[in-house]
DRENKOLNU-647851 format. One record per residue: residue in three letters; x negated, y negated, z of N, C-alpha, C in turn; residue number from 0. Coordinates in steps of 0.2 Angstrom, whole numbers. Atoms other than C-alpha are relative to their C-alpha. Example, Ala and Ser with C-alpha at 12.3 -4.5 7.8 and 13.67 -1.06 7.14 Angstrom:
2
+--------+-------+-------+-------+-------+-------+-------+-------+-------+-------+-----+
: residu :  n_c1 :  n_c2 :  n_c3 : ca_c1 : ca_c2 : ca_c3 :  c_c1 :  c_c2 :  c_c3 : num :
+--------+-------+-------+-------+-------+-------+-------+-------+-------+-------+-----+
:    ALA :    -4 :     6 :     0 :   -62 :    22 :    39 :    -4 :    -6 :     0 :   0 :
:    SER :     4 :     6 :    -1 :   -68 :     5 :    36 :     4 :    -5 :     3 :   1 :
+--------+-------+-------+-------+-------+-------+-------+-------+-------+-------+-----+
REM end
This chain:
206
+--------+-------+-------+-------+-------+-------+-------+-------+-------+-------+-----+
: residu :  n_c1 :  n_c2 :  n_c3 : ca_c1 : ca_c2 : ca_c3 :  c_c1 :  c_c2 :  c_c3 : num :
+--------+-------+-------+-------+-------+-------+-------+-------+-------+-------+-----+
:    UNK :    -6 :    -1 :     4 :   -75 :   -33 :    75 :     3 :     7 :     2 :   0 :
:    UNK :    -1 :    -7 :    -3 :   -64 :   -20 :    82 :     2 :     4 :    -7 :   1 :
:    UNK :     0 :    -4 :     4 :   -62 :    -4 :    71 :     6 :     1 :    -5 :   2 :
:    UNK :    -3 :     1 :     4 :   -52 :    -4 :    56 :     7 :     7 :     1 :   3 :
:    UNK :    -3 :    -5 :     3 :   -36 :     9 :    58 :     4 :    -1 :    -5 :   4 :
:    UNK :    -6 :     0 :     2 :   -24 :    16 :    47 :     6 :     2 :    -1 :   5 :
:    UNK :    -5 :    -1 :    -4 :    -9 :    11 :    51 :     6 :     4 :    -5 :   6 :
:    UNK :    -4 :    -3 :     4 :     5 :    22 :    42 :     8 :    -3 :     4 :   7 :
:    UNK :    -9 :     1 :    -3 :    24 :    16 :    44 :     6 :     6 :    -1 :   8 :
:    UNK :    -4 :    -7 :     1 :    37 :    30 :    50 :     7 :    -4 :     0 :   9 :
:    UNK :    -8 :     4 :     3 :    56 :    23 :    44 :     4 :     5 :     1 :  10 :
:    UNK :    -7 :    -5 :     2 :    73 :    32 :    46 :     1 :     2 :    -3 :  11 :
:    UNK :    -3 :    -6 :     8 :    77 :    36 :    29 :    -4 :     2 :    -3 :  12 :
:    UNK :     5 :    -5 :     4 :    68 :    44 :    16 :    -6 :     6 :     2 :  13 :
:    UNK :     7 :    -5 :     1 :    52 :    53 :    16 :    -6 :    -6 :     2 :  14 :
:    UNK :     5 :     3 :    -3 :    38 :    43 :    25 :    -6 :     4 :     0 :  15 :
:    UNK :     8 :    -4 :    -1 :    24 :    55 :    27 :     0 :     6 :    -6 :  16 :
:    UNK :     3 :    -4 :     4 :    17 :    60 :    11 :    -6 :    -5 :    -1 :  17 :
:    UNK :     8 :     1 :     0 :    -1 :    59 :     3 :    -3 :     2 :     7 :  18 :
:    UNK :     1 :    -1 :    -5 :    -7 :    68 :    19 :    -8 :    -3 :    -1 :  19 :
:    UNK :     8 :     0 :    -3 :   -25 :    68 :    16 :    -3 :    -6 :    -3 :  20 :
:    UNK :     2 :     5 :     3 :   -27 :    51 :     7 :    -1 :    -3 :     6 :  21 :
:    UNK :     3 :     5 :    -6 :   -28 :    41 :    24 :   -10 :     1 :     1 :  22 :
:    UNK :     8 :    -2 :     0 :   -45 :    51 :    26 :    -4 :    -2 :    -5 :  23 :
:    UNK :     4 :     0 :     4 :   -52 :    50 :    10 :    -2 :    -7 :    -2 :  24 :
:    UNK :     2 :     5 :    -2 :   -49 :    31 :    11 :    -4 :    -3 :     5 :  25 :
:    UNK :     5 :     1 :    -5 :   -57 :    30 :    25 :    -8 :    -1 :    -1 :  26 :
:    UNK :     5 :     0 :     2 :   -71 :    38 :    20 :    -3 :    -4 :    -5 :  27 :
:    UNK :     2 :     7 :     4 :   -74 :    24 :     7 :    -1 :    -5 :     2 :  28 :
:    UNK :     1 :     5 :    -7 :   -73 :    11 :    19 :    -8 :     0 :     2 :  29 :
:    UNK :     6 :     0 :    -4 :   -88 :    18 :    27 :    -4 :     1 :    -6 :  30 :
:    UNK :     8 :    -1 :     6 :   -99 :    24 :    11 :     0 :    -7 :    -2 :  31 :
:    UNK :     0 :     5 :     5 :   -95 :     6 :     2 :    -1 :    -6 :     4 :  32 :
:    UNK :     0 :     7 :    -1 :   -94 :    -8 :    16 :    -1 :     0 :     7 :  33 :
:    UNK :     2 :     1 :    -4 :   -98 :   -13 :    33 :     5 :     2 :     8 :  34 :
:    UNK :    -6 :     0 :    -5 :   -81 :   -11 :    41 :     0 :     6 :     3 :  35 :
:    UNK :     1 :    -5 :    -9 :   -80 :    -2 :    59 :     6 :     5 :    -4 :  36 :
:    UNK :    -7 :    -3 :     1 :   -66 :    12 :    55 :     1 :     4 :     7 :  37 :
:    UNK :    -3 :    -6 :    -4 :   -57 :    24 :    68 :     3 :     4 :    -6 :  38 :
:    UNK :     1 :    -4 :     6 :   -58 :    40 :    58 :     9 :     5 :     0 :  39 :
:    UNK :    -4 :    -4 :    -2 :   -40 :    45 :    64 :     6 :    -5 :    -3 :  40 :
:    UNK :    -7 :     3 :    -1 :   -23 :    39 :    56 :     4 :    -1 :     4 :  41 :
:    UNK :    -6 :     1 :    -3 :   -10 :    31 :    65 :     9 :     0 :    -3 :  42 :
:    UNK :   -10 :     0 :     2 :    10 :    32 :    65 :     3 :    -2 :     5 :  43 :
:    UNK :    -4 :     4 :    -3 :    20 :    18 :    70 :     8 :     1 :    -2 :  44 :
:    UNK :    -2 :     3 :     2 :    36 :    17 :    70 :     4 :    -7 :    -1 :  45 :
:    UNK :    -2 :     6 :     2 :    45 :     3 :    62 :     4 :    -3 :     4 :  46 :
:    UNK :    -2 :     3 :    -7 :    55 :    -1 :    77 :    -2 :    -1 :     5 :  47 :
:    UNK :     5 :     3 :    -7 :    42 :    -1 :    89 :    -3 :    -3 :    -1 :  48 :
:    UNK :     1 :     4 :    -2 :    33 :   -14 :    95 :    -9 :     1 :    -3 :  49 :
:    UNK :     5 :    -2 :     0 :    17 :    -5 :    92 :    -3 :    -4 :    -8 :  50 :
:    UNK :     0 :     2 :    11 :    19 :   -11 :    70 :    -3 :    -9 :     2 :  51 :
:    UNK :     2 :     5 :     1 :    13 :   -28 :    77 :    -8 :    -2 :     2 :  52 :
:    UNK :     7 :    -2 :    -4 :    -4 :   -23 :    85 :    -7 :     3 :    -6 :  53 :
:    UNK :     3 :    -2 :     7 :   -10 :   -18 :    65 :    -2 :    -4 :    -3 :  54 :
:    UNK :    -2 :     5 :     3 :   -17 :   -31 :    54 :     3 :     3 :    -8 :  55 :
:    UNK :    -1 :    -1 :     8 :   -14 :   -17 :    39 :     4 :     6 :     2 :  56 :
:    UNK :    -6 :    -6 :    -1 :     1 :    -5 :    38 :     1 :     3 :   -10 :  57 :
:    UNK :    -4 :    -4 :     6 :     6 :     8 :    24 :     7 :     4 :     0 :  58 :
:    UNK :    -7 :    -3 :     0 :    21 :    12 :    18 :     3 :     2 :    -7 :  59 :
:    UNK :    -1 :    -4 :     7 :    27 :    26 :     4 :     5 :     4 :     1 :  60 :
:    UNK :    -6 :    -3 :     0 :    40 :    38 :     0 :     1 :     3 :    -9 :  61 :
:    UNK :    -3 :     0 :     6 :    50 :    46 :   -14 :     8 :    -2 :     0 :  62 :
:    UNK :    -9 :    -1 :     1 :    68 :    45 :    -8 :     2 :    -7 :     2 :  63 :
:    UNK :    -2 :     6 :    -3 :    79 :    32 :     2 :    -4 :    -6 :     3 :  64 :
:    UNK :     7 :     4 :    -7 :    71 :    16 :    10 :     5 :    -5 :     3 :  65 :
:    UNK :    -7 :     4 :    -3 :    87 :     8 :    22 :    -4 :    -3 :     5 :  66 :
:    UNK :     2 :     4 :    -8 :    80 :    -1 :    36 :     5 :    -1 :     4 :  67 :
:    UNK :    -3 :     1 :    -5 :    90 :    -1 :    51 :     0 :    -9 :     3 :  68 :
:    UNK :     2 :     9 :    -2 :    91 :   -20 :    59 :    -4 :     0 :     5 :  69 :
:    UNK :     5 :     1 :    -5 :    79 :   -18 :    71 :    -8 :     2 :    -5 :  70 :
:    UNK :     4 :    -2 :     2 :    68 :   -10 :    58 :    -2 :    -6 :    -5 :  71 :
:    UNK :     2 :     4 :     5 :    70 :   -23 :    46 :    -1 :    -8 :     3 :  72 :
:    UNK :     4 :     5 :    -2 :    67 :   -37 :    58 :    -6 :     0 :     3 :  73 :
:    UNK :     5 :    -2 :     0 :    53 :   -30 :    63 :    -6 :     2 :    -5 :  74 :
:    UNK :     5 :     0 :     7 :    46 :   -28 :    46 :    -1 :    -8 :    -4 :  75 :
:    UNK :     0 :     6 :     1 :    51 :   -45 :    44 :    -3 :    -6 :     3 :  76 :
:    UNK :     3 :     3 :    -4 :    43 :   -53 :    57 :    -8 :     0 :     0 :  77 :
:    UNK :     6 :    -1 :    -1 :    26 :   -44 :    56 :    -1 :    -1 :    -7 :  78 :
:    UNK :     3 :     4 :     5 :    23 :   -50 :    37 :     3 :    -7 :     0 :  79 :
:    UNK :     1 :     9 :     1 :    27 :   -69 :    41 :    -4 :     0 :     5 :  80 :
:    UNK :     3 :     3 :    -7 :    18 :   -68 :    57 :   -10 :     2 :    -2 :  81 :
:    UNK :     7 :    -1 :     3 :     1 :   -64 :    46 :    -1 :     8 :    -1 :  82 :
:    UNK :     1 :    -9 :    -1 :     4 :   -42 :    46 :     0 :     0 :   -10 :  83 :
:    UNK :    -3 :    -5 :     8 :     1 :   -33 :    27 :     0 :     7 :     1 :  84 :
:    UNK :    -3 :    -9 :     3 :     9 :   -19 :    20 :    -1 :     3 :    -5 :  85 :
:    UNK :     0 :    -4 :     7 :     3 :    -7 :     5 :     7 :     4 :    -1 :  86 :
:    UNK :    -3 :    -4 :     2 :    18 :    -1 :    -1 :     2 :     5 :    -8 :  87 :
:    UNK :     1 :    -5 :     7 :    17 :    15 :   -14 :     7 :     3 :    -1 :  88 :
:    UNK :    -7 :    -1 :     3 :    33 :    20 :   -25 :    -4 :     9 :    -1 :  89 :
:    UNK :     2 :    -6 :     2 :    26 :    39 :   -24 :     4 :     5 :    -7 :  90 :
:    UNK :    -5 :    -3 :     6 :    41 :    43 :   -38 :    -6 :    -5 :    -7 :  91 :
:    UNK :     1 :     1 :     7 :    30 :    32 :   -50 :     5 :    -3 :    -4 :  92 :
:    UNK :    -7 :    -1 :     5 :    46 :    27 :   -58 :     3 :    -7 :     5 :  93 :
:    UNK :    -5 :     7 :    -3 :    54 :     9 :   -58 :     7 :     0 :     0 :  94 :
:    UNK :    -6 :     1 :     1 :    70 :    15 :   -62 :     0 :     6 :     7 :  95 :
:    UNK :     1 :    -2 :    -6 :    67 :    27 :   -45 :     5 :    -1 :     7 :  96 :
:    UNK :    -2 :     1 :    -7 :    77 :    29 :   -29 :    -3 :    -3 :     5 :  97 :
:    UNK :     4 :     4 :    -6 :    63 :    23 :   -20 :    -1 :    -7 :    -2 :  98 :
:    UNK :     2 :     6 :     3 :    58 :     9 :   -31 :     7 :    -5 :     1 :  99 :
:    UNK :    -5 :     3 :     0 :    76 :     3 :   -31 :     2 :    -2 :     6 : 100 :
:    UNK :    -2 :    -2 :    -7 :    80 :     6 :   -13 :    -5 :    -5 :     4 : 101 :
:    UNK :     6 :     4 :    -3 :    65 :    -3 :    -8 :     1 :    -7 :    -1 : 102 :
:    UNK :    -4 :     8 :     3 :    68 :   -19 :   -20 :     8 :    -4 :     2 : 103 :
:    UNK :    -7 :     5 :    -5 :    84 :   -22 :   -11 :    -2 :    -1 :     7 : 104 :
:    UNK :     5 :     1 :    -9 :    76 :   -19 :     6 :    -3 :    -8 :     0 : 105 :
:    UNK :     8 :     6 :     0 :    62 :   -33 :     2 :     4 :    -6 :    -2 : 106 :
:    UNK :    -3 :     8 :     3 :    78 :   -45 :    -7 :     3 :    -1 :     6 : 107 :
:    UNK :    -4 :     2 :    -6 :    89 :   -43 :     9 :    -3 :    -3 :     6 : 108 :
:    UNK :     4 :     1 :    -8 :    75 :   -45 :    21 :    -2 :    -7 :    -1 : 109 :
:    UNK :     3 :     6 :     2 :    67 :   -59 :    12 :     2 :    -6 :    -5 : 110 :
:    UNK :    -2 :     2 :     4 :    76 :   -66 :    -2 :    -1 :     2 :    -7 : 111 :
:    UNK :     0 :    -4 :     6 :    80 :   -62 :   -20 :    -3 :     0 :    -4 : 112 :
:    UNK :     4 :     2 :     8 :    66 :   -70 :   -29 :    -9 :     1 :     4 : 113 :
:    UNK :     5 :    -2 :    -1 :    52 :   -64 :   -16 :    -5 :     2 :    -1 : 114 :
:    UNK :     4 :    -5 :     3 :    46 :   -51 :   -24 :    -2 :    -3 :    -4 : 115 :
:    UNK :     1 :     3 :     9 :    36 :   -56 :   -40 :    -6 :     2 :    -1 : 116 :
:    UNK :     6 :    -2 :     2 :    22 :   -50 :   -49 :    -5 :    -6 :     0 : 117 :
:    UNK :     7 :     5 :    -2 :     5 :   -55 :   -44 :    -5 :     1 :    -7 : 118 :
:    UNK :     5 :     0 :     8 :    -7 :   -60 :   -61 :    -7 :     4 :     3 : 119 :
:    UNK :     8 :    -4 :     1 :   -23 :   -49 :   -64 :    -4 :    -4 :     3 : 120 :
:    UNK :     8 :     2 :     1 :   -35 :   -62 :   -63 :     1 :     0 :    11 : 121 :
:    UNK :    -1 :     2 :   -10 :   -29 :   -62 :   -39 :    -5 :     1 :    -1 : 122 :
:    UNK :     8 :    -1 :    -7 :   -44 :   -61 :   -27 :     3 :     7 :     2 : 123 :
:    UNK :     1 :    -8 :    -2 :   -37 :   -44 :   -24 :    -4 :     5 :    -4 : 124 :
:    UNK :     2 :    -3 :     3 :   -44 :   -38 :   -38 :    -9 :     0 :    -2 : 125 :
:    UNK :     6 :     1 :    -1 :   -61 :   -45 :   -35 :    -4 :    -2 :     6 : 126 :
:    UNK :     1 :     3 :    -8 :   -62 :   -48 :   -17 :    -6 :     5 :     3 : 127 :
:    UNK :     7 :    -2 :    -2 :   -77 :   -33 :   -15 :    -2 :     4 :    -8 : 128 :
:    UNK :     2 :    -3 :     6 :   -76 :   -21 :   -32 :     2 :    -5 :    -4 : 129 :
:    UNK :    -4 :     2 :     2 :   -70 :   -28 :   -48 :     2 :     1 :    -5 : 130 :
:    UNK :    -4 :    -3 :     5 :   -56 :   -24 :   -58 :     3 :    -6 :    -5 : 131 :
:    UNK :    -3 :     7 :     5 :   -55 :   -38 :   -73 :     7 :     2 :    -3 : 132 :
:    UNK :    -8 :    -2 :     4 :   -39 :   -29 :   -81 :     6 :     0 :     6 : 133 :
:    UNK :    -5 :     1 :    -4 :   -30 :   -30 :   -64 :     0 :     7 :     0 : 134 :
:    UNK :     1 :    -7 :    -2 :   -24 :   -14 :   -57 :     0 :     8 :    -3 : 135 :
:    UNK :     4 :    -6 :     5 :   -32 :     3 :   -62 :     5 :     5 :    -2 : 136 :
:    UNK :    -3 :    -6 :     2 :   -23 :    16 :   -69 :     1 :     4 :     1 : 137 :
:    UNK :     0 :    -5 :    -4 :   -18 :    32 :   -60 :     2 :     8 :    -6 : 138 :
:    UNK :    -1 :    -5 :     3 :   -17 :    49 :   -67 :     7 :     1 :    -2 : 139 :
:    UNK :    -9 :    -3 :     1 :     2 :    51 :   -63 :     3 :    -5 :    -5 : 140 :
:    UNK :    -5 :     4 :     3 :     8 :    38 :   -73 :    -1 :     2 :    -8 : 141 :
:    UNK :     4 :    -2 :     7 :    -3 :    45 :   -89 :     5 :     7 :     0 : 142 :
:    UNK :    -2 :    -6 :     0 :     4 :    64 :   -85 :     9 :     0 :    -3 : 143 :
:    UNK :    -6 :     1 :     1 :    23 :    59 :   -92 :     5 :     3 :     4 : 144 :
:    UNK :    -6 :     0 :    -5 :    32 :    60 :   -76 :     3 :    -6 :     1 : 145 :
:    UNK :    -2 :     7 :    -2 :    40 :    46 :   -68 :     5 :    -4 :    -7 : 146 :
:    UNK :    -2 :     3 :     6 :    45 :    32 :   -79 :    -3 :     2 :   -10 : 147 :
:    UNK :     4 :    -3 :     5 :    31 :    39 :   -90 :    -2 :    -8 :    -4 : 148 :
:    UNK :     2 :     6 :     0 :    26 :    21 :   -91 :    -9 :    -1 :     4 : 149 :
:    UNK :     5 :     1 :    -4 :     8 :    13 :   -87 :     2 :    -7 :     3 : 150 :
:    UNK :    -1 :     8 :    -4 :    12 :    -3 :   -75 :    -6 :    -4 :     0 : 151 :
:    UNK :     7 :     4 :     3 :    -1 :   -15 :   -80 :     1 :    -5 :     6 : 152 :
:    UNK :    -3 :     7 :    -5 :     6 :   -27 :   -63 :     1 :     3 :     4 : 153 :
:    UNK :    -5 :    -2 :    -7 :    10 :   -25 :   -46 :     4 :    -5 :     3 : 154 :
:    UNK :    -4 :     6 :    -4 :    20 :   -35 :   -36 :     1 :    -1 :     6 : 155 :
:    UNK :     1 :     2 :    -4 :    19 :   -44 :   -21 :     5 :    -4 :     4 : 156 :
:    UNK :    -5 :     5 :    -7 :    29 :   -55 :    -5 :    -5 :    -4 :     1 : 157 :
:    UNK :     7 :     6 :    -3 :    15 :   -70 :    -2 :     5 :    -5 :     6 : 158 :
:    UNK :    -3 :     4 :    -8 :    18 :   -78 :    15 :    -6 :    -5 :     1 : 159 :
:    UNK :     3 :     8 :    -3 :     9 :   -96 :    18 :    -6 :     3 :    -5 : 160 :
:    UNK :     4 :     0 :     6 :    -4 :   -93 :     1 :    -3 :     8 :     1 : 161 :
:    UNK :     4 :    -7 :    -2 :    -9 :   -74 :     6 :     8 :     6 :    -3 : 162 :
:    UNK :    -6 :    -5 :     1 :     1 :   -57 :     1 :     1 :     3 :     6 : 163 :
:    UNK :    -4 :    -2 :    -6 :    12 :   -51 :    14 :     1 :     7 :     0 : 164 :
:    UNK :    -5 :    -8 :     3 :    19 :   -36 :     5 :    -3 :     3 :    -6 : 165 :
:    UNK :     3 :    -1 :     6 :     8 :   -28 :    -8 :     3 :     7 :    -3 : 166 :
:    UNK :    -7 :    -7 :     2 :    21 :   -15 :   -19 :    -1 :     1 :    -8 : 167 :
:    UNK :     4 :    -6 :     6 :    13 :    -2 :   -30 :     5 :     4 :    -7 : 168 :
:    UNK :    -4 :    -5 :     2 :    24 :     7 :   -43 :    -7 :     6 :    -4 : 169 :
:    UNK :     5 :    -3 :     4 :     8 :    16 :   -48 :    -2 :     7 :     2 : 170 :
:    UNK :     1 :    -7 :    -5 :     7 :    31 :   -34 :    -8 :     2 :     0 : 171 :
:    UNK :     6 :    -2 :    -3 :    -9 :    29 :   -26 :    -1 :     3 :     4 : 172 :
:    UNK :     3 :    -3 :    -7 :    -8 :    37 :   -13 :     1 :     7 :    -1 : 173 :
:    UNK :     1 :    -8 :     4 :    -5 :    54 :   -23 :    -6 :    -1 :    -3 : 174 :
:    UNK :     5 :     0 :     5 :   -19 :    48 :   -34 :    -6 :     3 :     3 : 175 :
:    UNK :     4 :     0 :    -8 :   -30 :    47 :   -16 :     0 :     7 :     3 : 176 :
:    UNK :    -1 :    -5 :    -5 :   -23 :    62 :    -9 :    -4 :     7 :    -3 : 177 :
:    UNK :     3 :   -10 :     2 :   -37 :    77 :   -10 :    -6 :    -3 :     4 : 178 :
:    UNK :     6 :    -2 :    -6 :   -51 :    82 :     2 :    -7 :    -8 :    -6 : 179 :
:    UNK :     5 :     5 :     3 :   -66 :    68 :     1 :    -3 :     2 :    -2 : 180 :
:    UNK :     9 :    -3 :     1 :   -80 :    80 :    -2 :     2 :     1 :    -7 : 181 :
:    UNK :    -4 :     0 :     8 :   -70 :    81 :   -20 :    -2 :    -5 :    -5 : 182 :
:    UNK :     0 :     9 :     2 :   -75 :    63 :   -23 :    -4 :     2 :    -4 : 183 :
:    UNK :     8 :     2 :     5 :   -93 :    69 :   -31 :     4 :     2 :    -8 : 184 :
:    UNK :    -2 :     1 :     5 :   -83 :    77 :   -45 :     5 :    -4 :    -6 : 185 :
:    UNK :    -3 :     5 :     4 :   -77 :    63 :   -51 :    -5 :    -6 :    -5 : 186 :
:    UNK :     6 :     4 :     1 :   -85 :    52 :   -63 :    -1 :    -7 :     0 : 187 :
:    UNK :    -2 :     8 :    -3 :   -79 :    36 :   -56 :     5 :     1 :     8 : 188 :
:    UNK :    -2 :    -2 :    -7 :   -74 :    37 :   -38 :     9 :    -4 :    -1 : 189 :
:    UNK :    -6 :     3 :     0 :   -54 :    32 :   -39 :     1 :    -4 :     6 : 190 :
:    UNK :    -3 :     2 :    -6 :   -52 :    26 :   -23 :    -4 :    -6 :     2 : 191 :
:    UNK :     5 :     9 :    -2 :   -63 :     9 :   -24 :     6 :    -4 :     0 : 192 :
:    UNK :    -4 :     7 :    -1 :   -46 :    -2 :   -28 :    -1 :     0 :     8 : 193 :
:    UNK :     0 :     1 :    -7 :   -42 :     4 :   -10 :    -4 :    -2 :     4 : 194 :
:    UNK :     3 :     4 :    -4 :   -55 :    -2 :    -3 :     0 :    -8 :     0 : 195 :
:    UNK :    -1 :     8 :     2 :   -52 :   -19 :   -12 :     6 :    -2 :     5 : 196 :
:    UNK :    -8 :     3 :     0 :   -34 :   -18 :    -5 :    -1 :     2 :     8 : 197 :
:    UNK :     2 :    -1 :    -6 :   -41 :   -15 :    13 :    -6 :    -7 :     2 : 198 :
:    UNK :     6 :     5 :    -3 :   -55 :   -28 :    12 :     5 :    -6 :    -1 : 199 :
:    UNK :    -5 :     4 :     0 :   -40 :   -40 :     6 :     3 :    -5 :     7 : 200 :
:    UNK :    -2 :     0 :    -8 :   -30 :   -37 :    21 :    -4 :    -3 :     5 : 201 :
:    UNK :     3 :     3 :    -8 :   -43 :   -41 :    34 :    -4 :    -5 :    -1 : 202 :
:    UNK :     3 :     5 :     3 :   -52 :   -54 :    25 :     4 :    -6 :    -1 : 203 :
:    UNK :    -4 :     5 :     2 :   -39 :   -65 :    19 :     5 :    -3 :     4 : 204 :
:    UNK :    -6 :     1 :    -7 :   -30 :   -77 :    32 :    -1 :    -7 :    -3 : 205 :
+--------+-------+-------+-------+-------+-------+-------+-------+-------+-------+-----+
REM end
């Protein structure tokens, strides 16, 4: 099994490279919790290169704009029908959001307007290695009264040939994620187990 990288998508508009240190600290869960080979180094593709097809797991976040170029968005379009998934995090937290909006038009233009749709708690994402019976877990930021100041009890997804294509967070994991690993002990439930659920998903499910 070659080693699991992760793939980070860099886009035109907005803000692409935040949560620095989350890639790492999901890694390292990876390796404490499951058997899967990783390469301990993030990568950065971008979404107009050829390289976004060579992934079978790509992430993609932001707070600002999300425009895709036409080379970007057939390209994006091509690598989730062609079997590629994508985590995408709304790092605004916020449905009524610039990113959140911006993104939800991207995903109707690219795919159609009725793609998107909320995927039910009881998926195989939610039980595919740990498991979360209430569907997905609740982050810090969404409790703090930023954002919509809402908790999103749902995610929602683009499923291509009975599989998720496109898995779109409005819950901001990847801020939740983002802090040095060796931090995890003080915790008194490790936050970062969905992630590994939404990583065994990906490479697991064809």
């Amino acid at each position: 099994m070659r080693p699991f990288i992760f793939t980070r998508i860099q886009y035109t508009s907005g803000d692409w490279d935040t949560d620095q240190r989350m890639p790492t600290n999901l890694l390292h869960s990876l390796v404490e919790y499951t058997t899967i080979p990783v390469d301990q180094k993030e990568k950065v593709v971008q979404l107009s290169s050829n390289e976004i097809f060579k992934s079978p797991f790509c992430y993609l976040s932001g707070h600002k704009l999300v425009e895709f170029s036409s080379q970007e968005r057939d390209h994006f379009q091509r690598y989730v029908q062609n079997g590629g998934f994508v985590f995408v995090d709304d790092c605004n937290h916020d449905i009524d959001g610039l990113f959140a909006k911006s993104f939800e038009q991207e995903m109707a233009r690219t795919f159609g307007p009725k793609a998107l749709q909320r995927i039910p708690n009881t998926h195989p994402l939610y039980t595919c290695f740990f498991k979360f019976e209430e569907g997905p877990p609740t982050t810090s930021f969404e409790l703090n009264g930023w954002g919509d100041d809402l908790v999103h009890d749902y995610l929602k997804a683009i499923v291509v040939n009975g599989r998720i294509g496109v898995l779109y967070s409005n819950k901001d994991y990847g801020c939740e994620w983002d802090y040095d690993f060796r931090n995890k002990r003080f915790l008194a439930e490790d936050n970062t187990k969905f992630g590994v659920n939404i990583v065994t998903y990906a490479l697991t499910t064809v």
